[in-house]
Residue, then its C-alpha position, 0 to 999 in steps of 0.5 A: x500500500x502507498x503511503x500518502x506522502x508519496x501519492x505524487x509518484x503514482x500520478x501521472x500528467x494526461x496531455x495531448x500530442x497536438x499543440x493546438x491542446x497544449x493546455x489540456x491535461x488530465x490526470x491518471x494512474x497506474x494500476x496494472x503491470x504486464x511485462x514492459x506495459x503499465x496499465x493506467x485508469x484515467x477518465x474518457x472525456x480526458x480522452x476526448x478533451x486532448x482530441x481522441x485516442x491517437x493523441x493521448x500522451x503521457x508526463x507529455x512524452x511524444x515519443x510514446x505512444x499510448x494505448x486505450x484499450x478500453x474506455x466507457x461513455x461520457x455520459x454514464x460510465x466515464x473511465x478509460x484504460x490506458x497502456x504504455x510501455x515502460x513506467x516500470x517504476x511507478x508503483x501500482x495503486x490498488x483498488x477495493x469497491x467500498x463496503x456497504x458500511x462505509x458508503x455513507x461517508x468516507x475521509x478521502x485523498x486525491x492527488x491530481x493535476x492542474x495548471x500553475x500560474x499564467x505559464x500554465x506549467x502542470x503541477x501535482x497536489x493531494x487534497x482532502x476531503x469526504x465522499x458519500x453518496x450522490x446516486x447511481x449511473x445506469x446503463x442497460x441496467x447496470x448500476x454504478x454509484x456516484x460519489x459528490x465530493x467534498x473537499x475540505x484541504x485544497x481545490x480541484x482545479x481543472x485537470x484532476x479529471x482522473x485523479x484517483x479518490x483514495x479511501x484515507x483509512x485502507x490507502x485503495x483507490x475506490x473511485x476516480x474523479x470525474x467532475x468540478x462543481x461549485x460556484x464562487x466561493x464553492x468552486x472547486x470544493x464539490x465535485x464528483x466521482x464514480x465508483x472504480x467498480x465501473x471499470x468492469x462495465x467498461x474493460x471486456x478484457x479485464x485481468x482476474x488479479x485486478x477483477x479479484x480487487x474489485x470484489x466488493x469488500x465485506x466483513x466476516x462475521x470473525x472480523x466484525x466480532x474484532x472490530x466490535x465498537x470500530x463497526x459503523x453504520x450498522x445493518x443487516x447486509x454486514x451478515x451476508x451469510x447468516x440466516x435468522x429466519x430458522x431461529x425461533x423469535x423467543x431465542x433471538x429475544x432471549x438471546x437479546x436481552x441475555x446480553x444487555x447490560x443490568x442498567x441498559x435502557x432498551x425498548x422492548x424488541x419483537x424476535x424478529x425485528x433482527x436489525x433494530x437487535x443488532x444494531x441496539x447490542x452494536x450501540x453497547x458493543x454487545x454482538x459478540x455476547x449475543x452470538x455466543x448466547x445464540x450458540x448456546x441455545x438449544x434450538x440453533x441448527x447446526x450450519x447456523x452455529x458452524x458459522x458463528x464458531 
């Protein structure tokens, strides 16, 4: 995992190779090696802005060439898939789909580009800031969250386009940037983001390594019991595997207020109001007593208790 002092060198310029964009530039990064050839994500319209695929250049190197081997639409799944030989000592960003848990709200980095000064000479800088949940793209009934960002250290500029939105806490890319919004004294402290998982709406081709980081990530029961009063934003689909609807509601009951504290203040839950259950004991950092007052119960089936153990 890169550290976030040393983004700036996984960040590349986007530039064209046509003089009349010269002032056109984007950002990128590298996400996937295969012998000599680095992958890079950036965004489409990045693409269309330096005047379409035969004049996409990269750190404005004319001498090589560049590949877009896959790239979406503009309008909904806005990434492209970059491949240039050599950069071979760029270190790769990793990428994670954010978890359920976390879609809420979420500390971010992004390091990208922009113009300096009136000579218009490209600079890199991280800013700061927080993502949660604006809505979904959609095409052909594939969904795709968009994120509205919210930057508090710094400002997009133009060029962060591509830039890559980096979850604070695991130090993933888990979207990239797409849009500047603001006015006044706004600009460039809202923006936009798609989630990376598009990437698989958009590359046919897409390698099982880089596949296999976009499995959504979810906590295990064993990882949520660990975490206890770091777990946020509780729900039922933290359990992805367990199914109550085999348990009777008078064991969850018991079960329930087996593992409250003497002095809790609780309502008076129904059995199977699961949810509202779980989500009272995580506010007393009691899940884990519960489960094991649930393995205990003589009525539990045996694939439900194998779980829990």
């Amino acid at each position: 995992m890169i550290n976030s002092e040393n983004l700036a060198e996984s960040i590349v310029l986007i530039t064209s190779a046509s003089d009349r964009k010269a002032n056109v530039i984007g950002t990128g990064f590298p996400f996937y090696r295969e012998q000599n050839y680095t992958y890079l994500l950036t965004c489409a319209h990045v693409v269309k802005d330096v005047g379409g695929e035969e004049n996409v250049r990269v750190n404005n190197n004319n001498d090589i060439p560049v590949d877009v081997v896959a790239i979406g639409s503009i309008q909904d799944f806005d990434l492209a898939v970059l491949r240039i030989k050599g950069l071979l000592n760029f270190p790769l960003l990793k990428l994670r789909v954010l978890s359920k848990e976390k879609e809420t709200i979420c500390p971010i980095n992004i390091p990208g580009h922009y113009l300096y000064s009136e000579d218009k000479i490209p600079e890199c800088q991280t800013i700061t800031g927080t993502i949660y949940e604006r809505g979904k793209v959609i095409k052909y009934q594939e969904k795709v969250v968009v994120w509205e960002l919210k930057i508090e250290e710094g400002k997009l500029q133009g060029g962060y386009s591509g830039a890559p939105v980096i979850d604070l806490e695991t130090g993933f890319v888990v979207g990239v940037t797409t849009h500047m919004e603001g006015r006044n004294e706004q600009e460039g402290k809202i923006g936009r983001a798609i989630s990376i998982e598009a990437l698989e709406k958009i590359w046919s081709d897409i390698p099982p390594t880089i596949s296999q980081q976009l499995k959504r990530e979810s906590y295990t029961l064993t990882q949520l019991l660990v975490k206890g009063s770091n777990f946020n934003n509780f729900s039922l689909a933290s359990f992805p595997d367990l199914d109550f609807s085999g348990i009777s509601p008078e064991t969850i009951q018991k079960a329930y207020q087996d593992s409250l504290p003497p002095d809790a203040e609780v309502w008076d839950l129904e059995g199977d109001n699961i949810e509202q259950i779980l989500e009272n004991l995580h506010q007393f950092r009691k899940i884990p007593q519960f489960f094991e007052q649930l393995i205990q119960a003589p009525d539990i089936h045996q694939e439900f208790r194998n779980q829990l153990q």
